[in-house]
C-alpha positions in Angstrom: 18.6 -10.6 -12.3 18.8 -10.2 -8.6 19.9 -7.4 -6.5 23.2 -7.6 -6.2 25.4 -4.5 -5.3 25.5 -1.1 -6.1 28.3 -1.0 -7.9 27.3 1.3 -11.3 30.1 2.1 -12.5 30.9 1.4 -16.6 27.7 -0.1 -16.3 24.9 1.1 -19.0 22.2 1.3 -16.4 19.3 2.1 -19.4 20.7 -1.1 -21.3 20.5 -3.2 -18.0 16.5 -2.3 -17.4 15.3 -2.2 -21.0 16.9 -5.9 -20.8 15.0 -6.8 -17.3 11.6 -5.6 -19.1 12.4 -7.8 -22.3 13.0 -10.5 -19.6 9.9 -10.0 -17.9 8.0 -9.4 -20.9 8.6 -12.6 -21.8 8.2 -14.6 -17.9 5.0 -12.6 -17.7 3.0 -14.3 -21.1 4.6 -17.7 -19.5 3.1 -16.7 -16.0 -0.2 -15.5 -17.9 -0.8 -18.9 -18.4 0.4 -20.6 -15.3 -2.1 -23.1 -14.0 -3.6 -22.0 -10.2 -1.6 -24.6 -8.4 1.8 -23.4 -10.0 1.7 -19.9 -9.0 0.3 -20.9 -5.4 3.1 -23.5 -4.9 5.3 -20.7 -5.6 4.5 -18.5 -3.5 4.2 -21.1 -0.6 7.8 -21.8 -1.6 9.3 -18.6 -1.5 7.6 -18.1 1.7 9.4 -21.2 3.6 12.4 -20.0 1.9 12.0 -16.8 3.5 11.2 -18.2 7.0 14.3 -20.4 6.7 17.1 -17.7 5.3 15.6 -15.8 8.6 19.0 -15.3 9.6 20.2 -14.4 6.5 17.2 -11.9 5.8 17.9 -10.1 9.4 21.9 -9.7 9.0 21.1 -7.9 5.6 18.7 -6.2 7.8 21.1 -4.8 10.1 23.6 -3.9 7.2 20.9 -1.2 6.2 19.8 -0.6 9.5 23.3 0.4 10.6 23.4 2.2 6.9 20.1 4.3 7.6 21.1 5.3 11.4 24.8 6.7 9.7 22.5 8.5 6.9 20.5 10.3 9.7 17.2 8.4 8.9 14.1 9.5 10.7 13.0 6.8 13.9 9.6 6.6 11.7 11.6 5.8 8.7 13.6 3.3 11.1 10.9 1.5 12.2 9.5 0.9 8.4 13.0 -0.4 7.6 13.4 -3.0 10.9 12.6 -6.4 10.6 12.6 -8.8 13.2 11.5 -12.3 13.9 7.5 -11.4 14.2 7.3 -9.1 11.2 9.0 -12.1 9.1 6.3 -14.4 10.6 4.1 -11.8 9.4 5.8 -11.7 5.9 5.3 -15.6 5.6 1.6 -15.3 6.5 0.5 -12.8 4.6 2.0 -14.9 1.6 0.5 -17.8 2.8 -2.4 -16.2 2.8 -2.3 -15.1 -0.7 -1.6 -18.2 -2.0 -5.0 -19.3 -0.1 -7.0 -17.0 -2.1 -8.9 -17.6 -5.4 -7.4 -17.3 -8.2 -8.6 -13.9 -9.9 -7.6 -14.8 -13.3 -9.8 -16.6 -15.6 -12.7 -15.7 -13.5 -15.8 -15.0 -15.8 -17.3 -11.7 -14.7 -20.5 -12.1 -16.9 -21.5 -13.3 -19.5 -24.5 -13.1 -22.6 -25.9 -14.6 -25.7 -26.8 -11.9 -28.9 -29.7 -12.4 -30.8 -27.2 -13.3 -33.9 -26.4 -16.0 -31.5 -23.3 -14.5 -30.7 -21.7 -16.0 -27.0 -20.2 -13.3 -25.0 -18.5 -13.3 -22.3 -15.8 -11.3 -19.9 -13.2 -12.6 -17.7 -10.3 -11.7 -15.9 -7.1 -11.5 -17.1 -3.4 -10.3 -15.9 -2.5 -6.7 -16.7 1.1 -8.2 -17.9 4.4 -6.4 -16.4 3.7 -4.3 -13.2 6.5 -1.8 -12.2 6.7 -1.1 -8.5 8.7 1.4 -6.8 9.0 1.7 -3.0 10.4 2.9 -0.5 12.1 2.1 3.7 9.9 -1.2 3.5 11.4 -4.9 2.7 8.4 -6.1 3.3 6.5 -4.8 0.1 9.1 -7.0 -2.0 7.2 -10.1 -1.0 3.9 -8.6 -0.3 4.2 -7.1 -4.0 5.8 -10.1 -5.1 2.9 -12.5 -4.3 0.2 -10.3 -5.3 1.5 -10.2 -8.5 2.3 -13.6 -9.1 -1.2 -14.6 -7.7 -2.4 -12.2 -10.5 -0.1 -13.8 -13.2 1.7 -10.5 -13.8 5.8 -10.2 -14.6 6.9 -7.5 -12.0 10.0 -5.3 -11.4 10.7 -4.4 -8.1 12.5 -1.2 -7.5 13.3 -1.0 -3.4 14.2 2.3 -2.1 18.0 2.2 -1.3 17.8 2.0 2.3 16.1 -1.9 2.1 18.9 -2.6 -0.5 20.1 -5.8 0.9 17.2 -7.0 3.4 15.2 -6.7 0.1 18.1 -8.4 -1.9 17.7 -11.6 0.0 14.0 -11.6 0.1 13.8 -11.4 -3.4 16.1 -14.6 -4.2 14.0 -16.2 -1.6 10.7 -15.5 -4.0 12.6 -16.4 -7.3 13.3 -20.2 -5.8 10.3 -20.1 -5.4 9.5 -19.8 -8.9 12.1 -21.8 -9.6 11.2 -24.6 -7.5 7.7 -25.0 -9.6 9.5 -24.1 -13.1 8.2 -21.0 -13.6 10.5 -17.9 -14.7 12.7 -16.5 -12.4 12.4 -13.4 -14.5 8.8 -13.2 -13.5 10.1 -11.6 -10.2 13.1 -9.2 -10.9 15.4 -6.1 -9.5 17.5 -3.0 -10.8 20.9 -4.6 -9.7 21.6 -1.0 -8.5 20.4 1.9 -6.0 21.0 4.5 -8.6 18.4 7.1 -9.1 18.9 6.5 -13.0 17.0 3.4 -12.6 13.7 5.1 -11.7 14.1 7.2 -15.1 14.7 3.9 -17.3 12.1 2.0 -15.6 9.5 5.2 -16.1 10.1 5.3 -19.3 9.9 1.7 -20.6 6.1 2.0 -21.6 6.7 -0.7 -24.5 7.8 -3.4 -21.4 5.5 -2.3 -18.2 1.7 -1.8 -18.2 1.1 -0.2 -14.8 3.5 1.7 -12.2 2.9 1.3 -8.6 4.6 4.1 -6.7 4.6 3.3 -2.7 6.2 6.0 -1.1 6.2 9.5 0.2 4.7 12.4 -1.8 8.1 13.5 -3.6 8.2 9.9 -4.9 4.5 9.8 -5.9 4.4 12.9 -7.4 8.1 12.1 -9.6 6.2 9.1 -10.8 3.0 10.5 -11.4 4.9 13.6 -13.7 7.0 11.3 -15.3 5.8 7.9 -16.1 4.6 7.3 -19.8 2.2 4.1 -18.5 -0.5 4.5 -16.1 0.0 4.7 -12.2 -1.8 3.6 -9.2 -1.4 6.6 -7.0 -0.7 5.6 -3.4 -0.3 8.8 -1.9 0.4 10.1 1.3 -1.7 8.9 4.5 -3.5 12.0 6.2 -6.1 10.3 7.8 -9.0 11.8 9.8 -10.7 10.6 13.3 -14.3 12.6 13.7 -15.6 12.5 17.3 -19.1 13.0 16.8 -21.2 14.3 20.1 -23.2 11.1 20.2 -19.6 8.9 20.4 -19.5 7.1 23.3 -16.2 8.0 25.3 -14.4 4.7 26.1 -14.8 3.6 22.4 -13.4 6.8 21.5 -10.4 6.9 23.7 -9.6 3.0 23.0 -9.9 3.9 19.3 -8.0 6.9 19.1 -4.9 5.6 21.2 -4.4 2.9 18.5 -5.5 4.9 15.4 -2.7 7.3 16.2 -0.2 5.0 18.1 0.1 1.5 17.3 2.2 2.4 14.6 2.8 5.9 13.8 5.0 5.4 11.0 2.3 3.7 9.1 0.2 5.7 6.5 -2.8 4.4 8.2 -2.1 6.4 11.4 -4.6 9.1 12.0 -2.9 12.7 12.1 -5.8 14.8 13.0 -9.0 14.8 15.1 -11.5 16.1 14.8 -13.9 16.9 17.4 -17.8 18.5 18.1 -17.8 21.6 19.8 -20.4 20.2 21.9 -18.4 17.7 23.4 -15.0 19.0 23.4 -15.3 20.3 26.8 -15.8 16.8 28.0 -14.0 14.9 25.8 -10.7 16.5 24.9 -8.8 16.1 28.0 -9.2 12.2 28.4 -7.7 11.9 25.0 -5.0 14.8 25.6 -4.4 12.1 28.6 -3.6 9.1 27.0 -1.9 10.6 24.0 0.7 11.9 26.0 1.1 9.4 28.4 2.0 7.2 25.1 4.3 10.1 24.1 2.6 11.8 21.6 2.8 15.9 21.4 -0.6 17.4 20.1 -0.8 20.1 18.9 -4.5 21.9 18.2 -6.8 24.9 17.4 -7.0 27.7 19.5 -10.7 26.3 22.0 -8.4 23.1 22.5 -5.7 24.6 23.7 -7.8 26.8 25.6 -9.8 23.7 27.4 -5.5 21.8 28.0 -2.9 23.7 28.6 -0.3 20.7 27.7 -1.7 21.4 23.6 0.5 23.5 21.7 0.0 25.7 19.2 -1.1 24.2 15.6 -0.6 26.4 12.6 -2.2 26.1 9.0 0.6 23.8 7.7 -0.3 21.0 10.6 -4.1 20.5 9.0 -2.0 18.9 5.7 0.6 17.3 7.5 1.2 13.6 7.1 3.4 13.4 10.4 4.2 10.0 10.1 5.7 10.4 13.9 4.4 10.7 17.4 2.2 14.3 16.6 -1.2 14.7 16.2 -3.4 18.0 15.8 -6.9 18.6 17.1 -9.7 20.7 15.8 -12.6 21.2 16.8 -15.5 21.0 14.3 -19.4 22.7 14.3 -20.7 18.9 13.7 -20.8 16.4 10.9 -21.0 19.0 8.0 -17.9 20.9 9.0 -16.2 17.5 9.6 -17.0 16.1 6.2 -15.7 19.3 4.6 -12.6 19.8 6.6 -11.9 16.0 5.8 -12.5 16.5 2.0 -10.8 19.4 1.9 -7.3 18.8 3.8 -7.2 15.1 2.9 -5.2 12.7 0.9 -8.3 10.7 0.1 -6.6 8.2 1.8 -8.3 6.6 5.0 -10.7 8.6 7.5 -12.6 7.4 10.4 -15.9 8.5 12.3 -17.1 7.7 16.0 -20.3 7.9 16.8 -23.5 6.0 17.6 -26.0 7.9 15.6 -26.3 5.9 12.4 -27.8 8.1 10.8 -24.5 10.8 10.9 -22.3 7.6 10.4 -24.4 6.8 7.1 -23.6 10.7 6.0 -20.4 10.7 6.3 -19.4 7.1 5.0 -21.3 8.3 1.6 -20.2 11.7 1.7 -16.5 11.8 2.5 -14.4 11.3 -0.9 -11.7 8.6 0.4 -10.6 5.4 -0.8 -11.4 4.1 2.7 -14.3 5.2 4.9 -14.7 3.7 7.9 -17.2 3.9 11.4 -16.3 3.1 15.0 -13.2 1.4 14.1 -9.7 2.7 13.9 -7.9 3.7 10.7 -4.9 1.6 11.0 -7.4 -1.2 9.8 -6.0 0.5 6.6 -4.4 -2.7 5.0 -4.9 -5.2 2.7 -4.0 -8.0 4.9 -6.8 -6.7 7.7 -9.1 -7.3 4.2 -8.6 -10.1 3.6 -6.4 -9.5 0.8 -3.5 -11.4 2.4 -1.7 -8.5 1.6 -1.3 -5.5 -0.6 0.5 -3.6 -2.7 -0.2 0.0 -1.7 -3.5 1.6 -1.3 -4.4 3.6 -4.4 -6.0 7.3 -3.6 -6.9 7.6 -7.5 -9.9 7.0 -8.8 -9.4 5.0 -12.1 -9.0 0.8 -12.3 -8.2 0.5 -8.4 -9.3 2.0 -5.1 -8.1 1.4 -1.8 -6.2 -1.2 -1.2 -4.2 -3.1 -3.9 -4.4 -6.5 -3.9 -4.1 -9.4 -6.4 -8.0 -8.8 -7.4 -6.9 -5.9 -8.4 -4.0 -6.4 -10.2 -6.0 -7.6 -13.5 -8.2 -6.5 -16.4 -10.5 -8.0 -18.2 -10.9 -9.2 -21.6 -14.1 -9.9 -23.8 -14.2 -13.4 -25.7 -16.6 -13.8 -28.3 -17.8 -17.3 -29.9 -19.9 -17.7 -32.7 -20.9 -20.0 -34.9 -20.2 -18.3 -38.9 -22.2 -15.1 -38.2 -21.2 -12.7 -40.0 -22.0 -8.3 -40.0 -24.6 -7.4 -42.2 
């Protein structure tokens, strides 16, 4: 079933889903089994098919462009909901270069012989039906898509209702591709509706879908994580940190910061606070101040910062747990690497968070010591993304601590299962 319209009415929305997850079910112990070569000439199919319905994929763009800006949509959220012709060349890549990876299923992770003579062994396998539900990004129906059909896992796809028909057309582009091999088309499926009720069903349908996938802003996450009866890969929100140690050297620090906090700000790799040693501040703050605002960004900071800069506002409490998402940033300054690490740990989403400095030693401290999913030194946090792994591309990045870290990508998208051979022993 593909997106269609959102046209609910007499229509048993609970019937519909608990359908699709029979459906998928059923595609994902087909897909399961798929050779390597299947599912990667899939997803190199739906990928040409997505670069040639271009035009197609950008006038359902515009539709829920045009949709969003009448709703009263945020510029941030705007931005995460605009395609054009270089973020569908990056769409095609990033499939292409999932399709280029190894297959992660059917790898042996290790492997044993018993005494008894007993040969064991564990390999990876697909988790079987992943449920995804996103929000303001088309692009995460084919990042998700390919990921899980690299994986071998069934998936339904539940785009937020702003991407309704961008993500419509993107989708039928993925199921030729399945198509075009012989696989499913059900592997790769919709709700046929924007209606909330679908989030409930899908929720609910423990018996169909092994793992939910929330990729969205906190009210989503946490809805998810209160609701769903199956486990979920938290991705919450992105409050990520940039420490400026003393030892940092300045241009690295002003060239970092600029794109940690601007490249994209609607990203939740962004950095939305900065933290900086007192014992530099004097010297180091007003650079930054300087090229923040010259890229139009309002900072807002403690009360030394706006002592040193005059053109820093006032920051209050709420700003130290603030995912801005938008051209703000706050600045604190910090007593050195302990206070750092705490204030990171403490007013974090475990998410992504950055140190600059040259002293190895303090960079080795805080990589170890602050609890994120991503850690990272001398480099800027919107490095944040599966695709900059390596990954080709990723579901979400997962701020839990159980199965997945980080980000999600077809790797981890499986389990693993233990197969035992033997030759007649049996238990005494």
């Amino acid at each position: 079933m593909t997106l269609s319209n959102n046209n609910t009415k007499n229509v048993d929305i609970e019937s519909v889903m608990l359908n699709m997850g029979a459906l998928a079910r059923k595609a994902g112990r087909i897909l399961a089994q798929a050779s390597s070569e299947d599912k990667d000439s899939a997803i190199l199919a739906g990928a040409l098919e997505i670069s040639n319905r271009r035009l197609d994929i950008l006038a359902a763009n515009e539709k829920d462009l045009q949709a969003g800006l009448k709703k009263g949509l945020s510029d941030s959220l705007i931005d995460r909901l605009k395609l054009d012709n270089g973020r569908i060349d990056s769409i095609v890549h990033g499939l292409e270069e999932v399709a280029s990876l190894d297959d992660p299923v059917g790898l042996v992770l290790d492997e044993w012989d018993r005494p008894n003579g007993l040969k064991i062994s564990r390999v990876r396998v697909a988790l079987g039906v992943i449920g995804i539900i996103y929000e303001s990004r088309p692009n995460v129906t084919a990042d998700a898509g390919g990921l899980c059909l690299k994986a071998g896992n069934a998936a339904i796809l539940r785009g937020g209702s702003d991407t309704f028909h961008t993500s419509g057309v993107i989708l039928e582009c993925m199921q030729q591709g399945l198509n075009f091999v012989g696989l499913p088309i059900t592997c790769l499926q919709a709700p046929p509706t924007t209606d909330r009720q679908a989030v409930g069903a899908m929720l609910a349908m423990n018996h169909f879908i092994d793992v939910i996938v929330p990729r969205g802003g906190k009210s989503l996450v946490e809805r998810v994580q209160n609701e769903a009866r199956m486990p979920v890969f938290a991705h919450l929100e992105g409050l990520c940190h940039t420490y400026v140690h003393e030892k940092a050297e300045l241009q690295m620090v002003r060239s970092v910061i600029i794109n940690a906090k601007m490249r994209r700000t609607s990203i939740c790799g962004a950095t939305e606070t900065i933290l900086i040693d007192q014992t530099v501040i004097q010297k180091i703050l007003r650079p930054i101040v300087d090229d923040l605002t010259n890229a139009g960004c309002e900072v807002r900071g403690d009360q030394l910062s706006k002592e040193i800069d005059n053109r820093v506002i006032d920051a209050t409490e709420q700003d130290w747990d603030t995912e801005y998402l938008d051209s703000i940033v706050s600045i604190k300054a910090v007593e050195g690497i302990d206070d750092a690490i705490n204030h990171i740990n403490y007013h974090g989403s475990n998410h992504t968070d950055a140190i600059i400095t040259e002293d190895n030693q303090v960079a080795k401290q805080f990589l170890e010591q602050v609890d994120s999913g991503i850690v990272m030194h001398n480099t800027s946090t919107q490095f944040a993304d599966g695709g900059e792994f390596g990954m080709g591309a990723e579901i979400g990045i997962s701020t839990g601590r159980l199965h997945a870290r980080g980000p999600v990508g077809a790797e981890q998208l499986t389990t693993y299962k233990y197969i035992v051979r033997g030759s007649g022993q049996v238990r005494p």
